[in-house]
mmCIF file of the protein (N, C-alpha, C, O) and its ligand, coordinates in Angstrom:
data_MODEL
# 
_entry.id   MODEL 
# 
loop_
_entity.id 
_entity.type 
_entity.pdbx_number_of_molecules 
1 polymer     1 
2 non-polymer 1 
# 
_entity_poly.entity_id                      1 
_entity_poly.type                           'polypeptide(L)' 
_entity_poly.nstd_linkage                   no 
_entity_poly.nstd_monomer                   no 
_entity_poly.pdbx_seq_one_letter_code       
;(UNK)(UNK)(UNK)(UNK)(UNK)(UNK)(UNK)(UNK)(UNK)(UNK)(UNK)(UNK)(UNK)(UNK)(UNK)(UNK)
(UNK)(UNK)(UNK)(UNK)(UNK)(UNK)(UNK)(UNK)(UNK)(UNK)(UNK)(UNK)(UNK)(UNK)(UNK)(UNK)
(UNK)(UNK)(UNK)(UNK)(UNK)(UNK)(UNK)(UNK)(UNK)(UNK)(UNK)(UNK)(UNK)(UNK)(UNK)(UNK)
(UNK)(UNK)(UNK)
;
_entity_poly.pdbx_seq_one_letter_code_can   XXXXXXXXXXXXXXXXXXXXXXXXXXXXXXXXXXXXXXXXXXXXXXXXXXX 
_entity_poly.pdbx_strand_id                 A 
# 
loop_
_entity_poly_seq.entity_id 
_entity_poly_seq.num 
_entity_poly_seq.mon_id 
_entity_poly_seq.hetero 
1 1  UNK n 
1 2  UNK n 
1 3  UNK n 
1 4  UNK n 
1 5  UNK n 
1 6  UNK n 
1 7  UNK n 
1 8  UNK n 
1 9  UNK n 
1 10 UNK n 
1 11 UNK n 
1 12 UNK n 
1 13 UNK n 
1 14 UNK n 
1 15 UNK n 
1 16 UNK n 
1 17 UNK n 
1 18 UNK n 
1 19 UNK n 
1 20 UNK n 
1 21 UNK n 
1 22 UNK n 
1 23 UNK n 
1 24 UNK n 
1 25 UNK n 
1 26 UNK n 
1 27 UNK n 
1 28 UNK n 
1 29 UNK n 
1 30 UNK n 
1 31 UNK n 
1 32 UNK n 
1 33 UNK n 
1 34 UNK n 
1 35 UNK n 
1 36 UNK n 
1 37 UNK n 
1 38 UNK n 
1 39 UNK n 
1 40 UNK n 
1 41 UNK n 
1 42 UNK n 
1 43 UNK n 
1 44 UNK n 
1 45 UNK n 
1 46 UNK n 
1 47 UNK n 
1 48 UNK n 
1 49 UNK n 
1 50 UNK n 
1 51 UNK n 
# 
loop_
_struct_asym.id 
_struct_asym.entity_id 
A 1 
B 2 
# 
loop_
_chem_comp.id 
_chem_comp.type 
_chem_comp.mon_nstd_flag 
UNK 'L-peptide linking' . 
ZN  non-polymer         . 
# 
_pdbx_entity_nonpoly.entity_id   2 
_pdbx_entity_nonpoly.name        ? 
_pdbx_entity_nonpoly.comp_id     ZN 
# 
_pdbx_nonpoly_scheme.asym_id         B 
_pdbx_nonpoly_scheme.entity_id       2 
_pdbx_nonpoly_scheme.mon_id          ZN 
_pdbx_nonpoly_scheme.ndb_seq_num     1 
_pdbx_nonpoly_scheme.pdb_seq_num     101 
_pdbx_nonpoly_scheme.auth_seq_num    101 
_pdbx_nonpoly_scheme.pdb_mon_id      ZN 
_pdbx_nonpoly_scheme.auth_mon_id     ZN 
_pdbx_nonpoly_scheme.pdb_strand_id   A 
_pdbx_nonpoly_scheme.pdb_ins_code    . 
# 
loop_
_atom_site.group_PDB 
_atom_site.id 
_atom_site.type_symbol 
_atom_site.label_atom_id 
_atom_site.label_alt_id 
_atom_site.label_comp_id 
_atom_site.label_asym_id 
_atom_site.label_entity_id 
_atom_site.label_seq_id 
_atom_site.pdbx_PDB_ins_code 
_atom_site.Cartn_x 
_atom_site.Cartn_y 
_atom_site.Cartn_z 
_atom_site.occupancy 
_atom_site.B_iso_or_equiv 
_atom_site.pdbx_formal_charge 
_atom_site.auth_seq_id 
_atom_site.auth_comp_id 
_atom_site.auth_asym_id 
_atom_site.auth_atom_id 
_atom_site.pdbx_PDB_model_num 
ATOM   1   N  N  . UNK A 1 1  ? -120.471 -6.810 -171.520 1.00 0.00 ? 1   UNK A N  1 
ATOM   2   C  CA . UNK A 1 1  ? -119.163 -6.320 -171.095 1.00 0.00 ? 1   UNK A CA 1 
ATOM   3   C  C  . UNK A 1 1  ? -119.312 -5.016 -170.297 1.00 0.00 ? 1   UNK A C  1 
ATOM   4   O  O  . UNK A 1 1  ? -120.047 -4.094 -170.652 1.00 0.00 ? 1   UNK A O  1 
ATOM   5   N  N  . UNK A 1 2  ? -118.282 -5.015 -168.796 1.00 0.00 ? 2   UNK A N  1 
ATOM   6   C  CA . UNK A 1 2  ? -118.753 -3.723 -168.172 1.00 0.00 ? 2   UNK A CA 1 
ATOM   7   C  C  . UNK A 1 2  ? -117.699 -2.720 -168.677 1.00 0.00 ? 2   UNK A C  1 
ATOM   8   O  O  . UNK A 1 2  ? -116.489 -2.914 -168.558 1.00 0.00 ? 2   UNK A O  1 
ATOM   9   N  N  . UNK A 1 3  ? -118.280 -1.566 -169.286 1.00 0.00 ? 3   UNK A N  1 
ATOM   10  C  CA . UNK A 1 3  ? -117.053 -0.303 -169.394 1.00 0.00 ? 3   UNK A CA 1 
ATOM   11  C  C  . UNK A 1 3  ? -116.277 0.020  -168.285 1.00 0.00 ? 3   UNK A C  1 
ATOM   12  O  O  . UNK A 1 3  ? -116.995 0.598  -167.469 1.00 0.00 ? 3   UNK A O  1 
ATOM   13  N  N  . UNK A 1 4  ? -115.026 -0.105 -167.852 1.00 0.00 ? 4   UNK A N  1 
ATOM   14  C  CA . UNK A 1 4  ? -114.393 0.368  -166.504 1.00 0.00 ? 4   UNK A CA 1 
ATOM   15  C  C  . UNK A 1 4  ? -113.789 1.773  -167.250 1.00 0.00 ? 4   UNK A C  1 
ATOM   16  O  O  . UNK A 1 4  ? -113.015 1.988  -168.182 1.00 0.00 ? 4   UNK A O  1 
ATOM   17  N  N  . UNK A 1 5  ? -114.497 2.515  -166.412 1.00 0.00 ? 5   UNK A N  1 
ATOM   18  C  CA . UNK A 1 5  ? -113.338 3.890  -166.258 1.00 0.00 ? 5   UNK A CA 1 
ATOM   19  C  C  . UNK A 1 5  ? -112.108 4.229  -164.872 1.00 0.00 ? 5   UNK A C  1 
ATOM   20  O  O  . UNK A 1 5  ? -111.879 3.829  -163.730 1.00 0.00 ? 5   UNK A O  1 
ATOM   21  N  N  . UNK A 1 6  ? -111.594 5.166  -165.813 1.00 0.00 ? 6   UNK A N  1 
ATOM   22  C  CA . UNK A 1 6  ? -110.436 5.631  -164.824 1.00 0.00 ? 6   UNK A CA 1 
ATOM   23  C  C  . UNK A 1 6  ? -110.981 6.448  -164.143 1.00 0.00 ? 6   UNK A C  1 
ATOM   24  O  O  . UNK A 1 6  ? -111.706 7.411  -164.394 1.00 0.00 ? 6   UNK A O  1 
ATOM   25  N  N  . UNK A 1 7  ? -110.319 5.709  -162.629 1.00 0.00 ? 7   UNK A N  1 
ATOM   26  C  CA . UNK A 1 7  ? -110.642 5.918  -161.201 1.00 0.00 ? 7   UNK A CA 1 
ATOM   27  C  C  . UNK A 1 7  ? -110.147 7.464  -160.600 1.00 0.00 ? 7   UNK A C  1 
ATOM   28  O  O  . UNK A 1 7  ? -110.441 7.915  -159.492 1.00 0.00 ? 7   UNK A O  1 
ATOM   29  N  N  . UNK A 1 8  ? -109.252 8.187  -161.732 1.00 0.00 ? 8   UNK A N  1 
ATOM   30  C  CA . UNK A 1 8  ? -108.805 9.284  -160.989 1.00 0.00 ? 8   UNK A CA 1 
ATOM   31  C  C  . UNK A 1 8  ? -109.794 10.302 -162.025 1.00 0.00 ? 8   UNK A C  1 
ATOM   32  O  O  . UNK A 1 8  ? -110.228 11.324 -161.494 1.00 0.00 ? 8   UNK A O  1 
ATOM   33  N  N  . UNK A 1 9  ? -110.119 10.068 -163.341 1.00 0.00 ? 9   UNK A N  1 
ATOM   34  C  CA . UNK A 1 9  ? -110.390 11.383 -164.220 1.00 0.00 ? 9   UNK A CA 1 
ATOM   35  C  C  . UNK A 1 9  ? -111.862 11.011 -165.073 1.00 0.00 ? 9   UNK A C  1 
ATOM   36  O  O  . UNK A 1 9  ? -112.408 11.765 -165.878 1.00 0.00 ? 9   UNK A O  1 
ATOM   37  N  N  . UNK A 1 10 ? -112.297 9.765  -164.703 1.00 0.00 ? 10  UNK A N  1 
ATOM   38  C  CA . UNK A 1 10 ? -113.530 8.999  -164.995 1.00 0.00 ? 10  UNK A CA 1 
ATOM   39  C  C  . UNK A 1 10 ? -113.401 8.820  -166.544 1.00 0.00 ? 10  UNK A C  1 
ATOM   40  O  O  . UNK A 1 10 ? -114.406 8.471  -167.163 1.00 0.00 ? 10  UNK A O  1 
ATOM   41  N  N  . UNK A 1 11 ? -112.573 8.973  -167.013 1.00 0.00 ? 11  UNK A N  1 
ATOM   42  C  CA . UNK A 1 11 ? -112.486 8.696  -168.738 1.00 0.00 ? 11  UNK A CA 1 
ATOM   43  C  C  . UNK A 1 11 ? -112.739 7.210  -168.782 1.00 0.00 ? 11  UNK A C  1 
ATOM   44  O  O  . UNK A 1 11 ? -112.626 6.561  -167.742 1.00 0.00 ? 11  UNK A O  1 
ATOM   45  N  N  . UNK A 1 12 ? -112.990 6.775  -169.631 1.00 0.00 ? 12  UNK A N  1 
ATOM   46  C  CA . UNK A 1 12 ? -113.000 5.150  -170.104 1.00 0.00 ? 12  UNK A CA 1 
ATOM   47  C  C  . UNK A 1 12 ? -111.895 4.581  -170.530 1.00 0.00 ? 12  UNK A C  1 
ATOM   48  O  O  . UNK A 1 12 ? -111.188 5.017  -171.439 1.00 0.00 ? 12  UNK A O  1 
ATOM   49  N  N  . UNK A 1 13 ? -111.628 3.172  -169.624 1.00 0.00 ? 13  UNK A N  1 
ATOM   50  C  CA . UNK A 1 13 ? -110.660 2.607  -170.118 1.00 0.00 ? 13  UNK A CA 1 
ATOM   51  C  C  . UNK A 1 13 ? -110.667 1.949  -171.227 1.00 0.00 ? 13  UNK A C  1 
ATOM   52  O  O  . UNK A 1 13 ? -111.626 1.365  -171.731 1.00 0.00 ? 13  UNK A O  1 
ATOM   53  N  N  . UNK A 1 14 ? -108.959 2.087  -171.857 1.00 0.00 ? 14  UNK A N  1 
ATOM   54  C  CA . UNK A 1 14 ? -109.125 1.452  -173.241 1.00 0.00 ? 14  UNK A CA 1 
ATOM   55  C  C  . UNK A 1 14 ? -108.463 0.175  -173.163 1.00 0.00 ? 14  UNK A C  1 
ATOM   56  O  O  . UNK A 1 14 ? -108.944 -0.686 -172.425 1.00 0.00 ? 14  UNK A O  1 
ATOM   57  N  N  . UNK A 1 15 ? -107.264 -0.092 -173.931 1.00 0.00 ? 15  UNK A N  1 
ATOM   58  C  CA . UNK A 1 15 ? -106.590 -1.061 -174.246 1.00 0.00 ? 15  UNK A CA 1 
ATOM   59  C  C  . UNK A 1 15 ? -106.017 -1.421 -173.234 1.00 0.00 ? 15  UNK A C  1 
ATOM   60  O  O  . UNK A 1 15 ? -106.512 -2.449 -172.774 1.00 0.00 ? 15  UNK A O  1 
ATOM   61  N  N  . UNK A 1 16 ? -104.850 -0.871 -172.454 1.00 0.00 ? 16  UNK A N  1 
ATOM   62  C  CA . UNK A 1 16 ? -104.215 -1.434 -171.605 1.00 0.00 ? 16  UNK A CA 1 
ATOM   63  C  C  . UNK A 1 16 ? -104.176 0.108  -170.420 1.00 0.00 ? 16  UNK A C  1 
ATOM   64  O  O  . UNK A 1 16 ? -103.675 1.229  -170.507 1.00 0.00 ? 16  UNK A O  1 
ATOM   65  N  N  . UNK A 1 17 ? -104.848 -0.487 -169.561 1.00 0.00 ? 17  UNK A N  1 
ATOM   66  C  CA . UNK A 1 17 ? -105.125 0.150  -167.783 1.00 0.00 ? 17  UNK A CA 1 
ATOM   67  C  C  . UNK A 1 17 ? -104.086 0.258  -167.200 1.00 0.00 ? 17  UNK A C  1 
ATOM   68  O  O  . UNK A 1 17 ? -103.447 -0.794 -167.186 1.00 0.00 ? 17  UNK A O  1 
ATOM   69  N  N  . UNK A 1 18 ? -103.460 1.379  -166.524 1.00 0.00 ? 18  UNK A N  1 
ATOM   70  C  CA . UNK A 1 18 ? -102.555 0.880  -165.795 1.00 0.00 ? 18  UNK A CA 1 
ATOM   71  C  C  . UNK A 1 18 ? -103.327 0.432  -163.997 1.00 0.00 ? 18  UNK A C  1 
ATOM   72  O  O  . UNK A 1 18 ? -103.899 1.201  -163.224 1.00 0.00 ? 18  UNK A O  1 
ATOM   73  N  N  . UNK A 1 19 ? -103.168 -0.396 -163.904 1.00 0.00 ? 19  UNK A N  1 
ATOM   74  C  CA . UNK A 1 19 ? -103.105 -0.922 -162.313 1.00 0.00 ? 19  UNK A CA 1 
ATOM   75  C  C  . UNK A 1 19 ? -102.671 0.037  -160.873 1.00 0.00 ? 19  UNK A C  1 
ATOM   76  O  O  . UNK A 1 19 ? -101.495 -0.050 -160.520 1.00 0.00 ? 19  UNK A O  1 
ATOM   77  N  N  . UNK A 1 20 ? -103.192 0.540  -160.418 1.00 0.00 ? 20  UNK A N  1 
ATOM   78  C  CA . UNK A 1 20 ? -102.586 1.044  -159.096 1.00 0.00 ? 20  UNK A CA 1 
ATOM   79  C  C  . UNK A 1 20 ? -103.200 0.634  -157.899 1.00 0.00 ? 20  UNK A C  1 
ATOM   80  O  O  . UNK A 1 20 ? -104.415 0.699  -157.713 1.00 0.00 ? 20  UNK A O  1 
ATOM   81  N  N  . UNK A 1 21 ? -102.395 0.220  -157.097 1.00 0.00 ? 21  UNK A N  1 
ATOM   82  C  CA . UNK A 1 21 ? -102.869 -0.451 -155.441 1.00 0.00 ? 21  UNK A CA 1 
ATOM   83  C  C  . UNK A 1 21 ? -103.186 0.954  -154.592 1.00 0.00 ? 21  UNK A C  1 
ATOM   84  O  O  . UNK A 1 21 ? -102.286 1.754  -154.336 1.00 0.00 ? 21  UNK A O  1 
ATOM   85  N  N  . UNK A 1 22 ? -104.086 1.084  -154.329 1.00 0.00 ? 22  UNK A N  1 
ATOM   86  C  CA . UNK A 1 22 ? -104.363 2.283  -153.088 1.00 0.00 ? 22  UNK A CA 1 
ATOM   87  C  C  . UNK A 1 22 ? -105.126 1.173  -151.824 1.00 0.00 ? 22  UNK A C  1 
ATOM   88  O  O  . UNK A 1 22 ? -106.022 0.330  -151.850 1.00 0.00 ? 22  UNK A O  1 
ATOM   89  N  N  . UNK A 1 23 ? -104.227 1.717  -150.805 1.00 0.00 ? 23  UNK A N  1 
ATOM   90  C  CA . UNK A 1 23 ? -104.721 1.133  -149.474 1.00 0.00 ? 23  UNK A CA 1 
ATOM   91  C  C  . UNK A 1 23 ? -105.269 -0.323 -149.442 1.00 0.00 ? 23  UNK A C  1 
ATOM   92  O  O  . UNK A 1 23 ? -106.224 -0.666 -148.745 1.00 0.00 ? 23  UNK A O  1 
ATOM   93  N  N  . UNK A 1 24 ? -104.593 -1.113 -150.235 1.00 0.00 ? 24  UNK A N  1 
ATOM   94  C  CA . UNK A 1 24 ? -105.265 -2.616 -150.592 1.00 0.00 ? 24  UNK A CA 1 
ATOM   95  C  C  . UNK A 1 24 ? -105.937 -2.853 -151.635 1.00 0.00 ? 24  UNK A C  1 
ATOM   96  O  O  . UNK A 1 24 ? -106.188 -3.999 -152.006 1.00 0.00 ? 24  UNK A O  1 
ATOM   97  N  N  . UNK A 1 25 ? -106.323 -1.780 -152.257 1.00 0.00 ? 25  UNK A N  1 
ATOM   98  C  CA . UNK A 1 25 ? -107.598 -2.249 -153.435 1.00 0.00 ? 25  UNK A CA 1 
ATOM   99  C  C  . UNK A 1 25 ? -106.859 -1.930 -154.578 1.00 0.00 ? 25  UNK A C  1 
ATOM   100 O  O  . UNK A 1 25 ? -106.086 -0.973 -154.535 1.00 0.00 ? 25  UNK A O  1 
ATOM   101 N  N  . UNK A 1 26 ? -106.979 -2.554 -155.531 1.00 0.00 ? 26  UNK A N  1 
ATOM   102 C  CA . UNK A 1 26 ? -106.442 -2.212 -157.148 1.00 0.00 ? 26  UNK A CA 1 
ATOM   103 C  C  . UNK A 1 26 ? -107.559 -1.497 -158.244 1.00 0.00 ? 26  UNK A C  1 
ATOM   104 O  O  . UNK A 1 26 ? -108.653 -1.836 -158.695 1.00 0.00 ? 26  UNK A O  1 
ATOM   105 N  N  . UNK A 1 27 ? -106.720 -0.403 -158.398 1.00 0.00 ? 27  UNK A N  1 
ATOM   106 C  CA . UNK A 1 27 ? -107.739 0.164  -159.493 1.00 0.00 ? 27  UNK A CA 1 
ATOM   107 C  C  . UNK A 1 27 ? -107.377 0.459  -160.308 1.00 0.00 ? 27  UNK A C  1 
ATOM   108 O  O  . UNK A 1 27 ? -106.201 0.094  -160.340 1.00 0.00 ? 27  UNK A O  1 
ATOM   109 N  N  . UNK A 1 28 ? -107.743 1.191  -161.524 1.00 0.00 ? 28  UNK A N  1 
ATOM   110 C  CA . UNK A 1 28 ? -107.711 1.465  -162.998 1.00 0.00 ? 28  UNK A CA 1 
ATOM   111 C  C  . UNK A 1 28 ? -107.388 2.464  -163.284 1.00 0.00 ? 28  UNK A C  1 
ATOM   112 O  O  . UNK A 1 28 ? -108.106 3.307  -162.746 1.00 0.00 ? 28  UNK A O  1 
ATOM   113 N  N  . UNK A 1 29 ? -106.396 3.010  -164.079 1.00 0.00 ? 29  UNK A N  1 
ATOM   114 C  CA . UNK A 1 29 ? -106.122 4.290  -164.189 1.00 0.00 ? 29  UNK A CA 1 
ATOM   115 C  C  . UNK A 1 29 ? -105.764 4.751  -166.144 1.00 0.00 ? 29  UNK A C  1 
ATOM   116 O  O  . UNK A 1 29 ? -104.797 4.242  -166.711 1.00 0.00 ? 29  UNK A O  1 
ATOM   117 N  N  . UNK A 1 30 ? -106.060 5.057  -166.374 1.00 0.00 ? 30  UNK A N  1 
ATOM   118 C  CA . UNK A 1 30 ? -106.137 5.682  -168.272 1.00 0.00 ? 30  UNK A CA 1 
ATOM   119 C  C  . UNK A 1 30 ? -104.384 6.142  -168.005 1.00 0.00 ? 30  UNK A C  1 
ATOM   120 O  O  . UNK A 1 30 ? -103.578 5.784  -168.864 1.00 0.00 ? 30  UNK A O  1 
ATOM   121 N  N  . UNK A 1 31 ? -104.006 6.747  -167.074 1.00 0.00 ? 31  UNK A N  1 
ATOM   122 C  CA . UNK A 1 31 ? -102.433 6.631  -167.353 1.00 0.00 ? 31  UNK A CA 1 
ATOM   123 C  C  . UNK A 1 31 ? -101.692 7.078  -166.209 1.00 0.00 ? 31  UNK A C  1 
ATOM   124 O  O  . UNK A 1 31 ? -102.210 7.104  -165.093 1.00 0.00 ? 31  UNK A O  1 
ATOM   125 N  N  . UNK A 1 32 ? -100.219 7.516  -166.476 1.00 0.00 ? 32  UNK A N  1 
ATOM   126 C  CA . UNK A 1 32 ? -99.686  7.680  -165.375 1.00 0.00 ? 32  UNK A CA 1 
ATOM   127 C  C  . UNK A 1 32 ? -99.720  8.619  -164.724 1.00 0.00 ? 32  UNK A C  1 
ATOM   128 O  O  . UNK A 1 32 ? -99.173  8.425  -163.638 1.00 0.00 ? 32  UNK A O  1 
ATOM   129 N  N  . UNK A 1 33 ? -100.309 10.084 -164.916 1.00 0.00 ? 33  UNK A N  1 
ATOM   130 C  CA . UNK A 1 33 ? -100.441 11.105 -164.055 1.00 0.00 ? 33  UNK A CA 1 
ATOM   131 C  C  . UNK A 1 33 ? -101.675 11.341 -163.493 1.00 0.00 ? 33  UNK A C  1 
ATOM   132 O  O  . UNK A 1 33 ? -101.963 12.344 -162.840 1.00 0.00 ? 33  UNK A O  1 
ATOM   133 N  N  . UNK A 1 34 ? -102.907 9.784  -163.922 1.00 0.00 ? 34  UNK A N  1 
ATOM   134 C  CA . UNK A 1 34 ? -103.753 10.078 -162.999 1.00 0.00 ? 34  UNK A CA 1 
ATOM   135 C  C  . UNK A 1 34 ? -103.079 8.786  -161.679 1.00 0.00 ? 34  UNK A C  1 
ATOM   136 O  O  . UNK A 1 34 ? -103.376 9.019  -160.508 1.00 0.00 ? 34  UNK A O  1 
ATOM   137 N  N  . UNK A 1 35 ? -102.513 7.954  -161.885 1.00 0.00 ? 35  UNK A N  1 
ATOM   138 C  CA . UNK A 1 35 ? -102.471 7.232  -160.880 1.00 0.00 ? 35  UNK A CA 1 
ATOM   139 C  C  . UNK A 1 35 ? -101.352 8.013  -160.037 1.00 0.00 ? 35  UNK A C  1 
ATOM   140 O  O  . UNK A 1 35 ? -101.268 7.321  -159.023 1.00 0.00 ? 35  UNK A O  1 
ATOM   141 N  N  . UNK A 1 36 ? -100.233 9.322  -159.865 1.00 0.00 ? 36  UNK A N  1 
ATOM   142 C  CA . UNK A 1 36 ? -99.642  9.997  -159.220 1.00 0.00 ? 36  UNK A CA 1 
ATOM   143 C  C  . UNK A 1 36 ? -100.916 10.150 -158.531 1.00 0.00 ? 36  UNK A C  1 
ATOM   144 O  O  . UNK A 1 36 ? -101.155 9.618  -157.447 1.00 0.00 ? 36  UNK A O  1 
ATOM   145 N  N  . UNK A 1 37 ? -101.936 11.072 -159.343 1.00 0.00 ? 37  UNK A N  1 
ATOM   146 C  CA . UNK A 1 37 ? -102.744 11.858 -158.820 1.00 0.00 ? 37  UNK A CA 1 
ATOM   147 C  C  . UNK A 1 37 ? -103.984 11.083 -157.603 1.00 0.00 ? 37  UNK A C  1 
ATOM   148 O  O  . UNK A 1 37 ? -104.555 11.508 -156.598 1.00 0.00 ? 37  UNK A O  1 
ATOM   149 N  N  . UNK A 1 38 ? -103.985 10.115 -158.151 1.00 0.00 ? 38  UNK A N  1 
ATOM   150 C  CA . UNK A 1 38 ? -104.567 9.078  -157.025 1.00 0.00 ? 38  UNK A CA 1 
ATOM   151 C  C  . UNK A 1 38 ? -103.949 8.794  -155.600 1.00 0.00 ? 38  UNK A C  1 
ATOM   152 O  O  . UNK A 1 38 ? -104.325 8.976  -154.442 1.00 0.00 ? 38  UNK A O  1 
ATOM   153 N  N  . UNK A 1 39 ? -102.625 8.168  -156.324 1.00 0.00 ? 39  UNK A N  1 
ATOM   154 C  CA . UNK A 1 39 ? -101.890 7.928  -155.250 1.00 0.00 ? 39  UNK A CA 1 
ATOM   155 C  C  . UNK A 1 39 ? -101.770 9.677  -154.109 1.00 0.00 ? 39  UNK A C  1 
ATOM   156 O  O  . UNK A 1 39 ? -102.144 9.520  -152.946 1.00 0.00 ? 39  UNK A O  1 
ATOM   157 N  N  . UNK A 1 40 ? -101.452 10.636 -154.365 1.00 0.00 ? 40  UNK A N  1 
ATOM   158 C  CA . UNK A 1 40 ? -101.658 11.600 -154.191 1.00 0.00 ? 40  UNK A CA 1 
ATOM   159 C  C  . UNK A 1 40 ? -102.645 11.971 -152.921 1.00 0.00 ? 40  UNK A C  1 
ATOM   160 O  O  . UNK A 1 40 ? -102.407 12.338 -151.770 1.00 0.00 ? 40  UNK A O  1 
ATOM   161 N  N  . UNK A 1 41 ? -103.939 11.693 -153.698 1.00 0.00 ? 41  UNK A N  1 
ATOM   162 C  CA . UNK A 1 41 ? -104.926 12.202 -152.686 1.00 0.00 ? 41  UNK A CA 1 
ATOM   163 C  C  . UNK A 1 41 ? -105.309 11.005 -151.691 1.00 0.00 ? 41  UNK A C  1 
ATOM   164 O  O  . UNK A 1 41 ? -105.846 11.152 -150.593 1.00 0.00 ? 41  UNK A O  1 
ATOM   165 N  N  . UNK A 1 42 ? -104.989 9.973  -152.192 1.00 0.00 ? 42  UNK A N  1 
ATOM   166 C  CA . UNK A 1 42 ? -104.917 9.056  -150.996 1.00 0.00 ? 42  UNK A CA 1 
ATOM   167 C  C  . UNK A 1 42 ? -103.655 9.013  -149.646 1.00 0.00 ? 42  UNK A C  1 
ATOM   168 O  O  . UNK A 1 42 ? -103.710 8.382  -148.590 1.00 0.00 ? 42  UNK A O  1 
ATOM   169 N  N  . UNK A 1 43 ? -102.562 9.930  -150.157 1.00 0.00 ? 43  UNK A N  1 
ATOM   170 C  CA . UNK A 1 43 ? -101.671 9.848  -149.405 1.00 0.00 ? 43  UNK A CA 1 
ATOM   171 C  C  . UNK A 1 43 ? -102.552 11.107 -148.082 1.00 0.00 ? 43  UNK A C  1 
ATOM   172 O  O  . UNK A 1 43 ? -102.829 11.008 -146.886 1.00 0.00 ? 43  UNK A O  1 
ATOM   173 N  N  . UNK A 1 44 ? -102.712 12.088 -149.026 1.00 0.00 ? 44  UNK A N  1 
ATOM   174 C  CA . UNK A 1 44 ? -103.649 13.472 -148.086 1.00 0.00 ? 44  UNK A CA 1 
ATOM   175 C  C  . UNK A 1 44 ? -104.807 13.199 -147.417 1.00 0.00 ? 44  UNK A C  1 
ATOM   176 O  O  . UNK A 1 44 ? -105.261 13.894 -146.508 1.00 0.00 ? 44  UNK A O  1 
ATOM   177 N  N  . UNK A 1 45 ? -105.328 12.126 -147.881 1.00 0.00 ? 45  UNK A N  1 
ATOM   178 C  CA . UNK A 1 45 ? -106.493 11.950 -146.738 1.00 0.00 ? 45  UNK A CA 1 
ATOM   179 C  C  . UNK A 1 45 ? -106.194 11.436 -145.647 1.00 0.00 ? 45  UNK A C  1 
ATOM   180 O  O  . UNK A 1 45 ? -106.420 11.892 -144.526 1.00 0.00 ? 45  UNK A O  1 
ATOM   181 N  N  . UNK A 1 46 ? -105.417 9.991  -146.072 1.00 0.00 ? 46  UNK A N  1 
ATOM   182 C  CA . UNK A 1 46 ? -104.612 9.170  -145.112 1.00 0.00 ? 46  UNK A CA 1 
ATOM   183 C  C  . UNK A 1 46 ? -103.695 9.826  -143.635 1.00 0.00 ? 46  UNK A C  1 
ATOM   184 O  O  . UNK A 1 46 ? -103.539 9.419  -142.484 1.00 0.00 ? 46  UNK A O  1 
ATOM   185 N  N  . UNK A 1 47 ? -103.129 11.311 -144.592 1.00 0.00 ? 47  UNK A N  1 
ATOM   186 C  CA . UNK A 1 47 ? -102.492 11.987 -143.676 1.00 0.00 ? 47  UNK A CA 1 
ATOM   187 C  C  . UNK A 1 47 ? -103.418 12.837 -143.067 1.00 0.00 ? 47  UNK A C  1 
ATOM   188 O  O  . UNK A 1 47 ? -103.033 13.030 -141.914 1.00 0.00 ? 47  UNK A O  1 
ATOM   189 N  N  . UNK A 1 48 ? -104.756 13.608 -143.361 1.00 0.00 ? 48  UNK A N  1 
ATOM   190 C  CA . UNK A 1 48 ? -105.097 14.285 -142.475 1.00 0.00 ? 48  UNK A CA 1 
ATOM   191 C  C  . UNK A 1 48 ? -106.689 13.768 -141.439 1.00 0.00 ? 48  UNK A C  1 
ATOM   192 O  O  . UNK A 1 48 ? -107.500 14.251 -140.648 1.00 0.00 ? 48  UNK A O  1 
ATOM   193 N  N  . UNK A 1 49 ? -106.451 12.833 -141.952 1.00 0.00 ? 49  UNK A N  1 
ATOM   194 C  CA . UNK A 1 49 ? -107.698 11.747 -140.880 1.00 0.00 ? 49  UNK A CA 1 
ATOM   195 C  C  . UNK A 1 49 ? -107.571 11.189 -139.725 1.00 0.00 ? 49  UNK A C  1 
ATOM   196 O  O  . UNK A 1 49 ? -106.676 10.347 -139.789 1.00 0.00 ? 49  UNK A O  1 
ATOM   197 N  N  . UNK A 1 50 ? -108.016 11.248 -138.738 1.00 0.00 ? 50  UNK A N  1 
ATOM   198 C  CA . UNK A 1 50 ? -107.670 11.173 -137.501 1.00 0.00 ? 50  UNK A CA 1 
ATOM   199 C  C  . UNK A 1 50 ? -108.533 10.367 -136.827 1.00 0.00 ? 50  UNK A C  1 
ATOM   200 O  O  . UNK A 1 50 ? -109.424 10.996 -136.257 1.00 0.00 ? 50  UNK A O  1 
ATOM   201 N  N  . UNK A 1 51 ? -108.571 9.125  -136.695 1.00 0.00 ? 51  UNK A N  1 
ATOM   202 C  CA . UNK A 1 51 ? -109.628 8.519  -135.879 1.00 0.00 ? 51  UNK A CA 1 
ATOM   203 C  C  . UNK A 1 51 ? -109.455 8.162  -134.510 1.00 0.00 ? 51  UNK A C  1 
ATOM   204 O  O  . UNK A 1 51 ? -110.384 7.656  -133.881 1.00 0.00 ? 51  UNK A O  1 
HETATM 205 ZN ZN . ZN  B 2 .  ? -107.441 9.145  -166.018 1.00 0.00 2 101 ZN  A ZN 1 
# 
């Protein structure tokens, strides 16, 4: 069995993950103020990247 941790604070997920979509991909989050916090810095990169 693979341990998944949370994608915003690297803790280990337990019982129930919450789900968050960033830019197409779904990831794992231990709760709801890391997936703000995800969503968050994906909004700031998104906004200051310039290709
Ligand atoms: Zn977390």
């Amino acid at each position: 069995m693979v341990e998944r941790t949370c994608a915003a604070c690297d803790c280990k997920l337990d019982t129930n993950p919450i789900k968050v979509k960033i830019g197409g991909k779904t990831v794992e989050v231990c709760c709801d103020e890391c997936s703000k916090r995800l969503k968050e810095a994906h909004v700031s990169v998104a906004g200051t990247r310039r290709d």
